[in-house]
N, C-alpha and C positions, 0 to 999 in steps of 0.2 A: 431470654434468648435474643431480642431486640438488642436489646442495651447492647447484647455481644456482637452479634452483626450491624451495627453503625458504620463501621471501619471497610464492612465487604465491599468491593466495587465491580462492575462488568464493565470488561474491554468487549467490543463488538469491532471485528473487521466485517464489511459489507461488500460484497460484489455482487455481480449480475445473475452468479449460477448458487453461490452458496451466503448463510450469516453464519459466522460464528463467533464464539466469545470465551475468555476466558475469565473466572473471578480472582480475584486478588481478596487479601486479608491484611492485618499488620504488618509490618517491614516489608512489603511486598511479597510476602508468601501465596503461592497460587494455588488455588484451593479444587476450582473444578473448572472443566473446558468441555464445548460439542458445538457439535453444528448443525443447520440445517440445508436443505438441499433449496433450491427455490422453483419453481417451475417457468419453462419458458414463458416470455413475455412479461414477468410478476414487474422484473426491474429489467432496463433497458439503457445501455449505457449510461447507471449509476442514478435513473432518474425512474420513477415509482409510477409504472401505467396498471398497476390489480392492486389498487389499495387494498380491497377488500380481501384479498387470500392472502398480502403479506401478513395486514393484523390478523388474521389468525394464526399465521406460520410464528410469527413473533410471539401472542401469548400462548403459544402451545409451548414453547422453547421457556417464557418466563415460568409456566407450571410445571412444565420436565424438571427442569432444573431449581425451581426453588428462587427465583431472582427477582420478584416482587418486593417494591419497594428501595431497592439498591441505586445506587449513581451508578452513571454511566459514562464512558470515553466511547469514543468510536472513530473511526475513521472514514473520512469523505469518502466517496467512491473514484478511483483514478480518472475514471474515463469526466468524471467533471470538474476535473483540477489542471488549471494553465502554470505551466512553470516560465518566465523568461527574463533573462537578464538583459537592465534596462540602463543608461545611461545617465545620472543625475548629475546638477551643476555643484561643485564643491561647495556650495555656500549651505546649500542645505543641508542642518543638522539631524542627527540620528532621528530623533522625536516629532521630524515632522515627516520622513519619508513617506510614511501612508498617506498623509493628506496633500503632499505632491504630485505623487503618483494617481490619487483621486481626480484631483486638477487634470491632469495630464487625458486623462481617457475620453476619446473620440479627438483628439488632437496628434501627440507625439505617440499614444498607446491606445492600440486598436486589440480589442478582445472578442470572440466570437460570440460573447453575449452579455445582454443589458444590463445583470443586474449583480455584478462583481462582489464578492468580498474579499479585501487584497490585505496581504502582510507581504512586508518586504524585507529583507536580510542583507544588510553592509555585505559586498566584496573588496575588490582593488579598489584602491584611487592612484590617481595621475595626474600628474600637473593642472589637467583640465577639464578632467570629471572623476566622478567616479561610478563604479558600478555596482547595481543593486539587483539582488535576483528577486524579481517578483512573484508571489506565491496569488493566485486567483483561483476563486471556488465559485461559483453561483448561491445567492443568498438563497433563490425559491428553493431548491434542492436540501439546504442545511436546513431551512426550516420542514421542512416537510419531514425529511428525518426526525427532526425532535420533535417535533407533534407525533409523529407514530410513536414513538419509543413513551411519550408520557404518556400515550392514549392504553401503552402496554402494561403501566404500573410502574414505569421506571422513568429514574431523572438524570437526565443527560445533562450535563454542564461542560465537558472539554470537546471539541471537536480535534481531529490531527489530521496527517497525511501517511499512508502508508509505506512510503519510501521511508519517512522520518523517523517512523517507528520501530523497520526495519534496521535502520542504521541504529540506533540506541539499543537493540538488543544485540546487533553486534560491538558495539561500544563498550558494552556492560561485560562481555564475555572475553575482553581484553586484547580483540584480533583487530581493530581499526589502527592505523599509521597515517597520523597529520601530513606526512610528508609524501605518500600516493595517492596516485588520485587513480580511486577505485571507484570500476564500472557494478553496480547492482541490477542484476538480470532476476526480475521477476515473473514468473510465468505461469496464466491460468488458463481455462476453458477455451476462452473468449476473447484473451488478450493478454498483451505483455508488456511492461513498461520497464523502460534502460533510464537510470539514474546515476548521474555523477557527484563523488564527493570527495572534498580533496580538504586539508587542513580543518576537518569535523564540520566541513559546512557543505551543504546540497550548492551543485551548479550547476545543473544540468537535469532535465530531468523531460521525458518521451513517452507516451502510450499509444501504443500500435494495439488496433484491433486483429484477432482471429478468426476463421470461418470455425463457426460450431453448428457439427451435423450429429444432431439429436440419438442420431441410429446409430451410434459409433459409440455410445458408452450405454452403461446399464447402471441405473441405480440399485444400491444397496443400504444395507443397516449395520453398524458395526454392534458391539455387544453394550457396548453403553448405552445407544441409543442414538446415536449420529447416523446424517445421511451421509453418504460419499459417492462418486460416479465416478466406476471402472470402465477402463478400456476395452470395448468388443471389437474396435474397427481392425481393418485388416492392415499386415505390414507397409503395404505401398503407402498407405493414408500416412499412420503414421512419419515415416522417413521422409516423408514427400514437406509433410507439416516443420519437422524436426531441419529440414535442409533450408527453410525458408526463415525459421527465425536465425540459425547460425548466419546465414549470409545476411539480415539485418544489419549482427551484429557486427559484422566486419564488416561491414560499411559503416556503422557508426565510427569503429575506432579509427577508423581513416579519417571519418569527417569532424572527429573531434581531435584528431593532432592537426591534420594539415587548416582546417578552417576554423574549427573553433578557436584554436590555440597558437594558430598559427606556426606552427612546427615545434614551440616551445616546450609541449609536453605531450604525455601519451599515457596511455592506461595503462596502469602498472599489474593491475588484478581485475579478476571479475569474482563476482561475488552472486550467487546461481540459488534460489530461491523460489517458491510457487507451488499451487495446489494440482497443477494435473496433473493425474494418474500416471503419467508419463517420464517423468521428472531425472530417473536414470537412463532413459536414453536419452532424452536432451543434453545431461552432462555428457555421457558418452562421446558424444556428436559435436557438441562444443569443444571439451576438450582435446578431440583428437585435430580437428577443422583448422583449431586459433592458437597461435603460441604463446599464447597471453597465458599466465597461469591462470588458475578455474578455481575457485574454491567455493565447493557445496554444501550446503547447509539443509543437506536432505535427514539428519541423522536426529534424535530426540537429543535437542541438549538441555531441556528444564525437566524438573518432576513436581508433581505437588506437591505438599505438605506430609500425604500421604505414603511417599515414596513411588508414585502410579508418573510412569514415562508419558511427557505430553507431545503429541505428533507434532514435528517440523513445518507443517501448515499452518500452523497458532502462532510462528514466528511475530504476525506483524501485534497480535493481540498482547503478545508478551511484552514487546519491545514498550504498547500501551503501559501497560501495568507497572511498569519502570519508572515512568514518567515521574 
């Protein structure tokens, strides 16, 4: 039975209010997926203040499901990922842009903290530079992560980004067009992050926090065994919340035809994704708001191996399992 699980792997998406994960097998067949709920304070803007009740909430999850001893991918937490495109001189080659842009920091590139892990991705050039979007994570955070996760029984070796992962499982499902540049509206508990991608490459990319009031949802158990948090707050809360991300959003797409792009282009689609309980009236609310077309991705599009429908919330894990 080893010998035949070698090949198993667990994606873990990570946020502030929930983990979750799904397993992968050969050819990428996915095998089993849940979540857990987290308690306030456990994580905090993607950064680990109750070690002590995550590893348990993590090896409860590794012995629910069976996942000792597996690799693991997972994805950084948003709220600790800098996205920004940065200006390089043409002379620098593809292979040294990371250690340019290393060079570069507390000079030409100022990041809100000390201890960077950067990748960076070719855009345009021009006569006189060109441009590169730079990807920053905090190292103490990624490490901390992989020490819990092997402290769990488990070996992480890929880190990602959940945007990235998101667009690969829309890639894979044959609805990405090189030639739009589509908006990915993400939306959780706590927060919401607007990503742009235009010819299969991230440029753009934003995480807005949310207020979360504790008394406004109820946890529950699904039959599997997953936690989830339903909606108890009253309509005003809602529409009140729902009105403030839609007008976000259209202020983005202003500020990314008129300044970003300087009029040269516009968002062609939005792309509407996320775990709170809420999710169809946000689309609701967005798409009546914005004339932008909306396409939601609230609906089960994978199954397991099993034929068993995996929840639209697994989006970013699946997109992992792809990789």
């Amino acid at each position: 039975m080893n010998i035949l699980n070698r090949k198993h792997r667990v994606h873990l998406s990570i946020k502030d209010r929930y983990i979750r994960f799904v397993e992968s097998g050969k050819k990428h067949n996915l095998l089993a997926y849940g979540q857990k709920s987290l308690p306030n304070g456990v994580i905090v803007e993607g950064q680990i203040k109750d070690r002590e009740t995550l590893e348990l909430i993590v090896e409860e999850m590794v012995d629910q499901w069976k996942l000792k001893g597996k690799k693991v991918s997972f994805c950084v937490p948003d709220s600790t990922v800098i996205v920004r495109t940065i200006h390089v001189p043409n002379d620098v080659p593809d292979h040294e842009l990371n250690g340019y842009l290393y060079m570069e920091l507390g000079h030409s590139i100022h990041l809100p903290f000390s201890d960077p892990l950067i990748e960076a991705v070719p855009l345009e050039q021009t006569a006189e530079n060109r441009d590169v979007l730079l990807f920053a994570s905090r190292e103490t955070v990624l490490n901390e992560w992989t020490e819990l996760l092997k402290g769990a029984s488990l070996k992480p070796d890929i880190a990602d980004l959940s945007m990235l992962s998101l667009y690969r499982m829309y890639y894979h499902l044959g609805l990405a067009n090189q030639d739009e540049h589509v908006l990915f509206v993400q939306i959780g508990l706590d927060a919401f992050v607007l990503s742009v991608f235009y010819e299969h490459k991230p440029v753009f990319s934003r995480h807005y926090p949310l207020e979360f009031h504790e008394e406004h949802y109820e946890l529950s158990k699904s039959r599997s065994g997953s936690d989830f948090y339903a909606w108890m707050g009253v309509v005003n809360e809602l529409t009140s919340q729902s009105q403030d991300i839609t007008m976000e959003i259209e202020r983005f797409l202003s500020y990314y035809r008129f300044n970003l792009t300087k009029g040269k282009h516009h968002i062609a689609k939005i792309v509407l994704s996320g775990d709170h309980p809420c999710m169809e009236t946000f689309y609701k609310d967005i798409h009546t708001a914005i004339e932008v077309s909306v396409q939601p991705l609230l609906e089960p599009l994978f199954q397991t191996k099993k034929g068993r429908n995996i929840p639209p919330v697994y989006a970013e894990c699946i997109g992992l399992a792809l990789k």
